[in-house]
MARMAR-239611 format. One record per residue (C-alpha): x, y, z; residue number from 0. Coordinates in steps of 0.2 Angstrom, whole numbers, padded with zeros to 4 digits, m for minus. Example, Ala and Ser with C-alpha at 12.3 -4.5 7.8 and 13.67 -1.06 7.14 Angstrom:
BEGIN
LUMVEX, 0062, m0022, 0039, 0 $
LUMVEX, 0068, m0005, 0036, 1 $
***
This chain:
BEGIN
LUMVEX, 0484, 0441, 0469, 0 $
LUMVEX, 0500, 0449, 0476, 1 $
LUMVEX, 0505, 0443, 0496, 2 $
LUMVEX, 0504, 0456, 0511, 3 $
LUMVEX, 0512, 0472, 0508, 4 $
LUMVEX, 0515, 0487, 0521, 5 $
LUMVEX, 0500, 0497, 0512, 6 $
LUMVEX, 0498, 0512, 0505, 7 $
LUMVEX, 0481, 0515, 0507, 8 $
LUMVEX, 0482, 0523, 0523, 9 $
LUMVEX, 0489, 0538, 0530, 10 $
LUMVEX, 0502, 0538, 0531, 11 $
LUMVEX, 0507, 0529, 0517, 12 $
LUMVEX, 0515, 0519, 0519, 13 $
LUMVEX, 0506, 0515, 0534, 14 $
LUMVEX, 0523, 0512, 0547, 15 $
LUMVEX, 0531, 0521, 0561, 16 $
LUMVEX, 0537, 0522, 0576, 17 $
LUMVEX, 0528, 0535, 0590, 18 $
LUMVEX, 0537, 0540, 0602, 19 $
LUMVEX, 0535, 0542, 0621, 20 $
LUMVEX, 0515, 0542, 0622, 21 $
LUMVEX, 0505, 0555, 0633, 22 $
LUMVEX, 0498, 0543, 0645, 23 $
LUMVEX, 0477, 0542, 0644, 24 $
LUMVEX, 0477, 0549, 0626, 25 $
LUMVEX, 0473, 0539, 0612, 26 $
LUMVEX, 0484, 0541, 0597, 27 $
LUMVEX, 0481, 0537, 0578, 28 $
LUMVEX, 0492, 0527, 0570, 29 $
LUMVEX, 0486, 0525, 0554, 30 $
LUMVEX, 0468, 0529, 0544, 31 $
LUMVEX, 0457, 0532, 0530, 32 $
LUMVEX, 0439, 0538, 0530, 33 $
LUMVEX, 0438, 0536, 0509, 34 $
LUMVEX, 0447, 0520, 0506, 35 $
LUMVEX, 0452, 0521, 0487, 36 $
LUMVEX, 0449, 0502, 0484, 37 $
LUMVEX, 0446, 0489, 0500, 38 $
LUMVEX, 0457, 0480, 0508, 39 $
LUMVEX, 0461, 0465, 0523, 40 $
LUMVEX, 0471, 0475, 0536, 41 $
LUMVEX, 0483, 0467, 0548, 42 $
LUMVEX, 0490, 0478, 0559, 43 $
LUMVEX, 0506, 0475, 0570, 44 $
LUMVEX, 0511, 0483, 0584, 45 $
LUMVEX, 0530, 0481, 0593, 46 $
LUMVEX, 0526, 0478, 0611, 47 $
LUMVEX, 0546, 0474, 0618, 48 $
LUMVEX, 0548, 0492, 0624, 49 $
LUMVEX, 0533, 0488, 0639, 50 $
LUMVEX, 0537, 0484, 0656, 51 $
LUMVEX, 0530, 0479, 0671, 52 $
LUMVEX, 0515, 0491, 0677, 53 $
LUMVEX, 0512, 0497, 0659, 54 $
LUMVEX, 0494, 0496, 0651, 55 $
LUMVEX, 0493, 0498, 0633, 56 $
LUMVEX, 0477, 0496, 0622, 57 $
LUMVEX, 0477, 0494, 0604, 58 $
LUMVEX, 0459, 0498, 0596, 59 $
LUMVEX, 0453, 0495, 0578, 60 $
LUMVEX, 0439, 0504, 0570, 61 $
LUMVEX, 0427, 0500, 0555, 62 $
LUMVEX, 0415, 0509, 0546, 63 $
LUMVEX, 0402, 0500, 0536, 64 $
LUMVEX, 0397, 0512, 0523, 65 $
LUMVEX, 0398, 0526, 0517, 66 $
LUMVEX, 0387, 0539, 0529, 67 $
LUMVEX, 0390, 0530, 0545, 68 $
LUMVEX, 0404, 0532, 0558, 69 $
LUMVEX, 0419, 0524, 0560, 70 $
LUMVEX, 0415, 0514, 0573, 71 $
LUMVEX, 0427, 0503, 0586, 72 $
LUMVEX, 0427, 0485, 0580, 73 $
LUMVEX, 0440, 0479, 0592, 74 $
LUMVEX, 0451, 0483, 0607, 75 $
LUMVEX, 0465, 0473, 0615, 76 $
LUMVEX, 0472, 0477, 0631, 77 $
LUMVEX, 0490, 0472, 0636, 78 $
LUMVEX, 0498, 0473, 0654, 79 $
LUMVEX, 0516, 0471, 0659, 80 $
LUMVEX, 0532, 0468, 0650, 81 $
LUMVEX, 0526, 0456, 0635, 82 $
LUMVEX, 0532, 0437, 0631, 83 $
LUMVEX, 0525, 0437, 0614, 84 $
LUMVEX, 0533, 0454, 0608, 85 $
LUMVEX, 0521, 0456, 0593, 86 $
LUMVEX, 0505, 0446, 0598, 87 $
LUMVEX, 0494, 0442, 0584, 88 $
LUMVEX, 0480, 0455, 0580, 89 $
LUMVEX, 0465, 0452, 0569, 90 $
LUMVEX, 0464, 0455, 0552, 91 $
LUMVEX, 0448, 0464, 0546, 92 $
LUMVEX, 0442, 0468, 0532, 93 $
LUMVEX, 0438, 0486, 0527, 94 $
LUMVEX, 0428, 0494, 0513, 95 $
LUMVEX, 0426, 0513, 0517, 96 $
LUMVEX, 0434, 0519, 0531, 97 $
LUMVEX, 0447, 0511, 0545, 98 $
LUMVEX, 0456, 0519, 0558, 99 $
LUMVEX, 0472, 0509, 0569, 100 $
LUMVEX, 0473, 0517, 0587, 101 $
LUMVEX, 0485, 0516, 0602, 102 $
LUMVEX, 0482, 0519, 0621, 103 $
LUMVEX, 0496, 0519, 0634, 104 $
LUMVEX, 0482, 0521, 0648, 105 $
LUMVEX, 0495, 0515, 0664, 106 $
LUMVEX, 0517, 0514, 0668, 107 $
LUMVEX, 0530, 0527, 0658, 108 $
LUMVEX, 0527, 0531, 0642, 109 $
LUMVEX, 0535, 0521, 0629, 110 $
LUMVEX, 0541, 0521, 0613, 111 $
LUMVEX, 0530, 0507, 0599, 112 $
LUMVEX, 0534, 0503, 0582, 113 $
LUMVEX, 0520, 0497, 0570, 114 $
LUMVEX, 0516, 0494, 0552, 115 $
LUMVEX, 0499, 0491, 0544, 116 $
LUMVEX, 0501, 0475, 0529, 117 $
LUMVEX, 0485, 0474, 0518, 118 $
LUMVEX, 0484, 0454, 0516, 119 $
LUMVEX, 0475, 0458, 0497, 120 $
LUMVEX, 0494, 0469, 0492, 121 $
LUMVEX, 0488, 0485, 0490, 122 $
***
């Protein structure tokens, strides 16, 4: 088995960027895929060192477990402030079918994030 890899299973592939200036209260997709060609473990890493104090930024993650159900939101971490550990850890989760990496800016100015999407399988 290969090591991480940015992957390119996910739109866009290969699933990094940077977003620019977010629309406070509007969640953005960063990266998906509703008909995963092969699964995959995906870690997602988002760039917090642009935040400051007052801004709010959630990061959600969403799932879908087989092929006629919904994605569905598996996780969301809230962060608050200007951020110590620049790039916290997020989970990891597997995905079979469909997965979807989201971010909110819901308070403070709207800042810039960069982000990448590494598939711990290497794909």
């Amino acid at each position: 088995m290969t090591g991480p890899a940015i992957t390119t299973l996910l739109s866009p592939s290969p699933a990094t960027g940077n977003i620019s200036a977010l629309t406070i209260g509007t969640e953005t997709t960063l990266a998906s895929a509703t008909s995963l060609s092969q699964g995959g473990t995906f870690l997602p890493q988002v760039d917090l060192s642009n935040m400051a104090d007052g801004d709010v930024t959630e990061i959600r993650v969403y799932n879908q477990a087989n092929s006629s159900s919904p994605l569905v939101e598996e996780s969301c971490l809230s962060f608050a402030n200007g951020q110590t550990d620049l790039m916290p850890p997020l989970p990891a989760m597997p995905a079979t079918i469909g997965w979807k990496l989201t971010i909110k800016q819901t308070a403070g100015t709207a800042r810039a994030y960069q982000w990448s999407v590494l598939n711990l399988n290497g794909t």
